[in-house]
Every structure is written in structure tokens, then in C-alpha cells.
C-alpha positions in Angstrom: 120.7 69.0 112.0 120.5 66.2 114.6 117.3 65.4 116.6 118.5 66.7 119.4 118.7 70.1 117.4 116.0 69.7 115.9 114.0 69.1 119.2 115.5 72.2 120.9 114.5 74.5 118.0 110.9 73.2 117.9 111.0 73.9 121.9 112.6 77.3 121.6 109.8 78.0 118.3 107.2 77.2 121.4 108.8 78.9 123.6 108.9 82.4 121.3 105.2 81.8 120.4 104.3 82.0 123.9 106.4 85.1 124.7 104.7 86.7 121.7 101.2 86.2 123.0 102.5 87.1 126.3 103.6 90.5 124.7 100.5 90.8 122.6 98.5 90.7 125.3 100.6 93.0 127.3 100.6 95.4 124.2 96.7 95.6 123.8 96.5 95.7 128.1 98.7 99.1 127.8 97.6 100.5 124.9 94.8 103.1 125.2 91.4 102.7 123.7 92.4 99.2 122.3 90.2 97.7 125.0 86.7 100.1 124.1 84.8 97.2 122.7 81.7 99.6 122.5 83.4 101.6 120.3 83.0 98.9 117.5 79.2 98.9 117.9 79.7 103.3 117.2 81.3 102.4 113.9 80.0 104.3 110.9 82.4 103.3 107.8 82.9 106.2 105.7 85.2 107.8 103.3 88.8 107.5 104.5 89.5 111.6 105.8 93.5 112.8 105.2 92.7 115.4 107.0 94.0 113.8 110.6 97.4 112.5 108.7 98.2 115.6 106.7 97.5 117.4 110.6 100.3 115.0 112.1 104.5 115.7 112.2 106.0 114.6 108.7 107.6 111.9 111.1 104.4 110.3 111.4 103.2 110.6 108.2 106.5 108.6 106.9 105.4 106.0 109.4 102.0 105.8 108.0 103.5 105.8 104.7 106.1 103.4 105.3 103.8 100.9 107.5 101.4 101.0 104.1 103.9 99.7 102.1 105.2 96.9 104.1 101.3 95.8 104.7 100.7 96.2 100.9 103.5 93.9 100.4 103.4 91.2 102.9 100.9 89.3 101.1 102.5 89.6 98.0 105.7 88.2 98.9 104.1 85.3 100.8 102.1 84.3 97.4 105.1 84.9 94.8 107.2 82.1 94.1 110.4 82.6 96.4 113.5 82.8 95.1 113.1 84.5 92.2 114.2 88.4 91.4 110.5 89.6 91.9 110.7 88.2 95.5 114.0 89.7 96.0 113.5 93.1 95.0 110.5 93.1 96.7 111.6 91.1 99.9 114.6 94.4 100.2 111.7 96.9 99.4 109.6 95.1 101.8 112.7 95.1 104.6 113.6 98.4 103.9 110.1 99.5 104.5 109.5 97.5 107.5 113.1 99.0 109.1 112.3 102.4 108.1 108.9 101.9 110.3 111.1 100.3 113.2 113.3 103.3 113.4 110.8 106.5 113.1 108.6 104.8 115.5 111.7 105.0 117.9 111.0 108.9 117.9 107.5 108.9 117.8 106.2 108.8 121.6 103.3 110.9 121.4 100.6 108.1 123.3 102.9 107.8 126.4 103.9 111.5 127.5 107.2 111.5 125.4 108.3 107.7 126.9 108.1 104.6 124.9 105.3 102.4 124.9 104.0 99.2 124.9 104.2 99.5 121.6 107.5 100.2 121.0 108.5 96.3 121.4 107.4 95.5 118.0 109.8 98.4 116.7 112.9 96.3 118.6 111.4 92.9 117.3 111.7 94.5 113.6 115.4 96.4 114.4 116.8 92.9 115.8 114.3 90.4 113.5 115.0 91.9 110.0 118.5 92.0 110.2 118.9 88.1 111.8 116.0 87.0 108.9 118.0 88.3 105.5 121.1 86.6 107.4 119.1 83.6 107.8 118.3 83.7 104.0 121.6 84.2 103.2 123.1 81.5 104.9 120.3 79.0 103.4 118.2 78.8 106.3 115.3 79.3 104.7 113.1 77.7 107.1 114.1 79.8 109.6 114.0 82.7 107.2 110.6 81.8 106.2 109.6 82.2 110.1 111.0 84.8 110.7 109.2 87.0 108.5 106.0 85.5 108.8 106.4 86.2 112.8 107.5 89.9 111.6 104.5 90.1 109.3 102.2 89.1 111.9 103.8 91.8 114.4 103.3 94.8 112.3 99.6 93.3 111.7 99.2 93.5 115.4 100.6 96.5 116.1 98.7 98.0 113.4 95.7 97.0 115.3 96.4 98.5 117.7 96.7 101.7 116.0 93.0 101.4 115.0 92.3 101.6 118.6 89.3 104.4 119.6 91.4 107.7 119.8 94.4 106.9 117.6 95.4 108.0 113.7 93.5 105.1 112.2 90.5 105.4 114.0 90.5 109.0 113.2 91.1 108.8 109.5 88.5 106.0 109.0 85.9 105.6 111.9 85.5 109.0 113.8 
């Protein structure tokens, strides 16, 4: 790549970063209850309760169930040795996972009166990211690769948070 390239994609890396802050900020502005600071100071950790999951549509409980394993294996992939079978299998479990979450989350608009939320522009990130990372891998772009599901990572981390907003599932099953 020339340094002219080279320049423009360290610009348009910038340029992404700041959009993503723009939209995380936006995200926890909309969302509601993720701004209830008081409620941290109410927190009493107990025993995680079911009860609020098992009470939810099997839609959501395949979310929950699918955003587990993608969190569970984040890590793991980032600390394996890459490009090995183990980070393969479980980079296509891990893709899998994440685009399963993407798409039920599409039909899942209970917080904003059957629209889509805030949210939901994590879910697009994920259906356009994924599928424009494993290409990236395959083509040897592994930087870009590497980036790309770092940002992804770091997207279902934030919207996860958000789901452990005063009100939510999360909260529920943990905190309430």
C-alpha cells in the first residue's frame, strides 16, 4: 500500500472512531434508564434470578443466549494464537453467534413501542461488519480483519451495557 493509502485509511480509521463515539453517545442518550446513575448506588448483587428470562418471548431468550456466547468467546479468540483451527472454528462459532444476535434483535422492539431503537444500529454494524471482516480475512487483510472484529467486539460490549440499564432484562435478572 502506498503512503498515500496508507494515510487515507489511518484518516478514515479516525474518522469511524469518532462516528462510533458519536453513536455511542447517541445510543446511551436514547436508551431508557441507561442514564439513572442513582440506580448504581441501589445495587444489591445477588444471585442471578431466570425467572425474568424464562418470562420473556423464546426470541429473546435466543438473543440472550446467543449474545452469551459471542461475549464468552470474544476474549478467547483475542488471546488464542490466530490462524490456527481452534481460532477458526471458533472465530465461525463466534460470527455465527454474533449474526444470529444481529438478526433476532431486528424483531425484537419491545423498548421503543414496536419501532427500532437506538439500539438497533449495533445490530446493522454486526449485519454489514461480520460479513466485510471474514472477507477481509480472507483476502489476507488481516489488519483490517483484526479491526474489524475488535470494533465488533467492542460494540456488542456496549450495547450490552446498555442492556444492564435500570429497567431492562439484565438489570432484572441480576440487580432488581
Amino acid at each position: 500500500m502506498s503512503k498515500v493509502g496508507a494515510r487515507r485509511e489511518h484518516r478514515a480509521g479516525w474518522w469511524i472512531t469518532a462516528g462510533c463515539f458519536a453513536v455511542v453517545a447517541a445510543v446511551f442518550a436514547l436508551t431508557p434508564g441507561a442514564a439513572d446513575f442513582g440506580a448504581i448506588a441501589r445495587i444489591k448483587l445477588r444471585a442471578p434470578d431466570l425467572a425474568p428470562l424464562f418470562a420473556q418471548s423464546l426470541l429473546v431468550q435466543f438473543h440472550v443466549v446467543t449474545v452469551a456466547i459471542a461475549l464468552v468467546l470474544g476474549p478467547v479468540q483475542f488471546a488464542l494464537p490466530k490462524g490456527t483451527a481452534a481460532h477458526r472454528v471458533l472465530g465461525w462459532t463466534w460470527s455465527l453467534s454474533m449474526y444470529a444476535t444481529a438478526i433476532a434483535t431486528l424483531f425484537i422492539r419491545d423498548m421503543n413501542h414496536g419501532q427500532f431503537s437506538s439500539i438497533h444500529i449495533f445490530s446493522l454494524m454486526a449485519i454489514i461488519g461480520l460479513p466485510l471482516a471474514i472477507w477481509a480475512a480472507r483476502k489476507g487483510r488481516i489488519a483490517a480483519h483484526q479491526r474489524a472484529m475488535i470494533g465488533l467486539y467492542i460494540g456488542l460490549v456496549i450495547a450490552g451495557v446498555t442492556a444492564i440499564a435500570p429497567g431492562r432484562l439484565v438489570w432484572d435478572m441480576f440487580f432488581r
